[in-house]
GUGU-386807 format. One record per residue: x, y, z of N, C-alpha, C in turn. Coordinates in steps of 0.2 Angstrom, whole numbers, plus 5000, padded with zeros to 4 digits. Example, Ala and Ser with C-alpha at 12.3 -4.5 7.8 and 13.67 -1.06 7.14 Angstrom:
BEGIN
506649725039506249785039506649845039506449895035506849955036506450005039
***
This chain:
BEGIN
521456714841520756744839520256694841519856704846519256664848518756654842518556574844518056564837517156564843516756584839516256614842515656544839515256504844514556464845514156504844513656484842512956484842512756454847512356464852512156444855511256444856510856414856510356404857509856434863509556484862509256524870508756464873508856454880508556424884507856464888507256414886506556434887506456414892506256444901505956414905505056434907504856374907503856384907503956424912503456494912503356514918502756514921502256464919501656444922501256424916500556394916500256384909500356294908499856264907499856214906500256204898500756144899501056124890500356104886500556124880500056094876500256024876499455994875499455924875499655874881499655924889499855884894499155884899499455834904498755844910498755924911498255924915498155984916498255974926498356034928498556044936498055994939497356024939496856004943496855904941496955894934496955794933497755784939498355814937498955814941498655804951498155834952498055834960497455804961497155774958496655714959496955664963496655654970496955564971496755534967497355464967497055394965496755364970496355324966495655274970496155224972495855214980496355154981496155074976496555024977496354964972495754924975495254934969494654874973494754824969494654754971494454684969493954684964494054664961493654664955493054594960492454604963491954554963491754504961492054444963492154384959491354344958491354324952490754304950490454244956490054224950489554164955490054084954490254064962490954014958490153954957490353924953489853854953490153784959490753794962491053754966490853784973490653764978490453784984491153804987491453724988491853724992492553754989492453794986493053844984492853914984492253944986492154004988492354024994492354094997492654115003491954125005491554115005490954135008490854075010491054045017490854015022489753965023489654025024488854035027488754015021488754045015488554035008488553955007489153945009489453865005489053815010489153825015488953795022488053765021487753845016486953815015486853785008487153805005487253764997487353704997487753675001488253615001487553565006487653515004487253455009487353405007487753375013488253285012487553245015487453195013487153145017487453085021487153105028487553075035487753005035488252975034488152895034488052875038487752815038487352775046487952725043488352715049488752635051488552615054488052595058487652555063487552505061487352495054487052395052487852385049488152435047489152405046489652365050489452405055489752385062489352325065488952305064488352255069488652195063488752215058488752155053489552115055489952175054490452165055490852125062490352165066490452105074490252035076489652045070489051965069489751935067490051945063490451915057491051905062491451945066492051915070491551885075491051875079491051825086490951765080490851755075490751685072491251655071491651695071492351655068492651615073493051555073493351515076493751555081494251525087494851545092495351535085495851575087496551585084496651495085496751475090496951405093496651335088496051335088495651295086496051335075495951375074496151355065496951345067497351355070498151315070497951255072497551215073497351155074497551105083497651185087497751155094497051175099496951115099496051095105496551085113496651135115496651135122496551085128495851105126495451035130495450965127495850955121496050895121496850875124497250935123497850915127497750915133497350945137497450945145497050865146496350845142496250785144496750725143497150715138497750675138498150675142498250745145498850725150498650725158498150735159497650705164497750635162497650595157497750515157498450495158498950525158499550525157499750505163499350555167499650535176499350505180499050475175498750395178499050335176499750305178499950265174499750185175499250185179499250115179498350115173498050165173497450155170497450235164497750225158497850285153497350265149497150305147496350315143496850325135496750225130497050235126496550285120495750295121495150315116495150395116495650435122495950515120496550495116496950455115497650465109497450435104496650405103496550405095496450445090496550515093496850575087497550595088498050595085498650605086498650675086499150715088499350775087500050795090500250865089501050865092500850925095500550955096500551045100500650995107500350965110500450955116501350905117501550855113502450835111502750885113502550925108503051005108503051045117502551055119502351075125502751035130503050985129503150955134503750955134504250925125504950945125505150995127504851065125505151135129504951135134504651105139504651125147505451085147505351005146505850965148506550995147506651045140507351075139507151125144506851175144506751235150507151205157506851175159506751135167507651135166508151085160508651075159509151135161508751195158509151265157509251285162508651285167508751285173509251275177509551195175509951175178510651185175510651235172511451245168511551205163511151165158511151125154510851135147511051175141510451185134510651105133509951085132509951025128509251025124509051075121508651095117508651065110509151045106509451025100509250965101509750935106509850855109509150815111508850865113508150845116507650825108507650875103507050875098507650825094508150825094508450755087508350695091508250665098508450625099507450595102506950645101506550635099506150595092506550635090506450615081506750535079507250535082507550465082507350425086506950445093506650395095506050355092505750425089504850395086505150345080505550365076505650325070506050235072506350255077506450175079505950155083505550165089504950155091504350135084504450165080503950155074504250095071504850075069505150025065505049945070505149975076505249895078504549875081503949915081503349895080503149865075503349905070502949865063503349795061504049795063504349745061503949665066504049705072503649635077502749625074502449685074501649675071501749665065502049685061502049645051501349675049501049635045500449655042499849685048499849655053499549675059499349725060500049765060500449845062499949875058499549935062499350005060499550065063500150065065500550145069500850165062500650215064500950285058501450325062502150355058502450365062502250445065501650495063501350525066501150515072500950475073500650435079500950415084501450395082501950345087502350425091502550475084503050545085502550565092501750575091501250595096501350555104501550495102501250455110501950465113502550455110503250455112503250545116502850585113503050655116502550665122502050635124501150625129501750605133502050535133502350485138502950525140503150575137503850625142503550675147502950645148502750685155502950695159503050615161503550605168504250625167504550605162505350635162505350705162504650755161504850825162504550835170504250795175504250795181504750775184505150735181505750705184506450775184506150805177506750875177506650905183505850925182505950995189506150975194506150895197506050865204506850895205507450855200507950865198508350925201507850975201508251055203508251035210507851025213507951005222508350945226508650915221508850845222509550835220510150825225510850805226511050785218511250795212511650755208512150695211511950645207512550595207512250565212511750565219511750535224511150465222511150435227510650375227509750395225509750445229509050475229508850475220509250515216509050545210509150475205509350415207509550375203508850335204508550325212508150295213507250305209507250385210506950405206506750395198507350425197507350425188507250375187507250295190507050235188506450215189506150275193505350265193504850295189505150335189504950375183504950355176505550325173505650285167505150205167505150195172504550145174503850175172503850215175503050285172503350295165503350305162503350335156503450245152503750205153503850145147502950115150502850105155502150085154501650115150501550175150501150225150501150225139501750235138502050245132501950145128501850095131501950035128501050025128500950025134500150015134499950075128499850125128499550145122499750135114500450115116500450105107500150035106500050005111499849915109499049925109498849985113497949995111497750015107498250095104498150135097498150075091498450035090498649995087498449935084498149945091497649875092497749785091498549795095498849755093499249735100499049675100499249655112499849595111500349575104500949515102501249545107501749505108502449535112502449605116502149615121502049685124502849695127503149635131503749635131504349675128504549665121504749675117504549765117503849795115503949825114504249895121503949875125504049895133504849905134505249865132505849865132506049925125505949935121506049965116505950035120505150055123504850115126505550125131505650055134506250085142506950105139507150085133507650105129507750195130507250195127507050275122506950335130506650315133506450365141507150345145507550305145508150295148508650355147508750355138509150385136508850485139508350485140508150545141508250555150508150505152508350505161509150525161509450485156510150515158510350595155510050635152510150695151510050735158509350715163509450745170509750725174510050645174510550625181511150675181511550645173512150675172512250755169
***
């Protein structure tokens, strides 16, 4: 025996707007496309899109660097050579070793200011010249410098005593002036036979050049003319030891 539903009848609209809905004509209205809401008055210029607008609002005033610059250039041409605040006088060095290659008349009143820019100058040519010839003695050359000025200083003051006014800055100064000729004696050295008569003959003349040169001015720096002997002998010591670094 079948059991029988109630079934609910099924209403479909056959035209006629629902109560309480749009009506057709609202349903086929376009929508307004989206407009931007037009943006106020900004108080910032430089954050508007209005270009022309910002461009006549806005007013920078132009800096003039003309008295900046002028000042500023006054102020660097015043200023010293890089040379001159390291404390190297050029034209004091080149005057010195102008004196230098005068061994019989050296001008003791240019080495009454000591200095070492020009020492230095001379040790790195002497070791260069060295390198040249297949020999670093670069080390050899600044320690046995060092040792020379402080014995050169010791047995002047011992022979002068009270007398003695060499400082060992001074003496460091004149011992590095006086290795002129030993860094002439290196370059000649590259054109010159090792081991033969020639190069022995020379390096003894040159070490002659250099003890004069080096004993005469520490006896005028000093102001002190006892035993020039002595000291001369001390000078031929010290440029010997430096003659046989080029012989040998």
């Amino acid at each position: 025996m079948s059991k029988q539903f109630n079934v609910p009848p099924v209403i479909f609209p056959s035209g006629g707007d629902p109560p309480g809905g749009p009506t057709s004509a609202a349903l086929r209205r376009p929508t307004p496309p989206f407009q931007p809401r037009p943006p106020a008055t900004n108080p910032i210029p430089f954050l508007s899109f209005d270009v022309g607008s910002a461009a006549q609002s806005t007013s920078f005033a132009t800096p003039h660097l003309g008295p900046t610059i002028t000042t500023a250039s006054s102020n660097f041409d015043e200023e010293p050579p890089l040379l001159e605040e390291l404390g190297i006088n050029t034209k004091q060095i080149w005057s010195k070793t102008i004196s230098i290659l005068n061994p019989f008349r050296p001008n003791p009143n240019l080495h009454s200011e000591a200095d070492l820019s020009g020492p230095f100058l001379f040790f790195l040519a002497f070791g260069l010249f060295q390198l040249l010839a297949g020999k670093i003695h670069f080390g050899i050359i600044l320690g046995w410098a060092t040792i020379s000025a402080v014995f050169l200083y010791t047995v002047f003051n011992m022979l002068a005593g009270r007398n003695g006014s060499l400082d060992l800055y001074r003496c460091l100064s004149l011992v590095g002036y006086s290795m002129l000729p030993m860094v002439l004696l290196s370059a000649l050295a590259l054109f010159v036979p090792q081991g033969g008569p020639v190069i022995l003959v020379t390096a003894a003349a040159f070490i002659a050049w250099s003890t004069r040169v080096c004993a005469r001015l520490l006896l005028e720096a000093a102001r002190w003319d006892e035993h020039p002997g002595l000291v001369a002998y001390a000078c031929f010591l010290i440029y010997m030891l430096f003659s046989l670094l080029v012989i040998f």
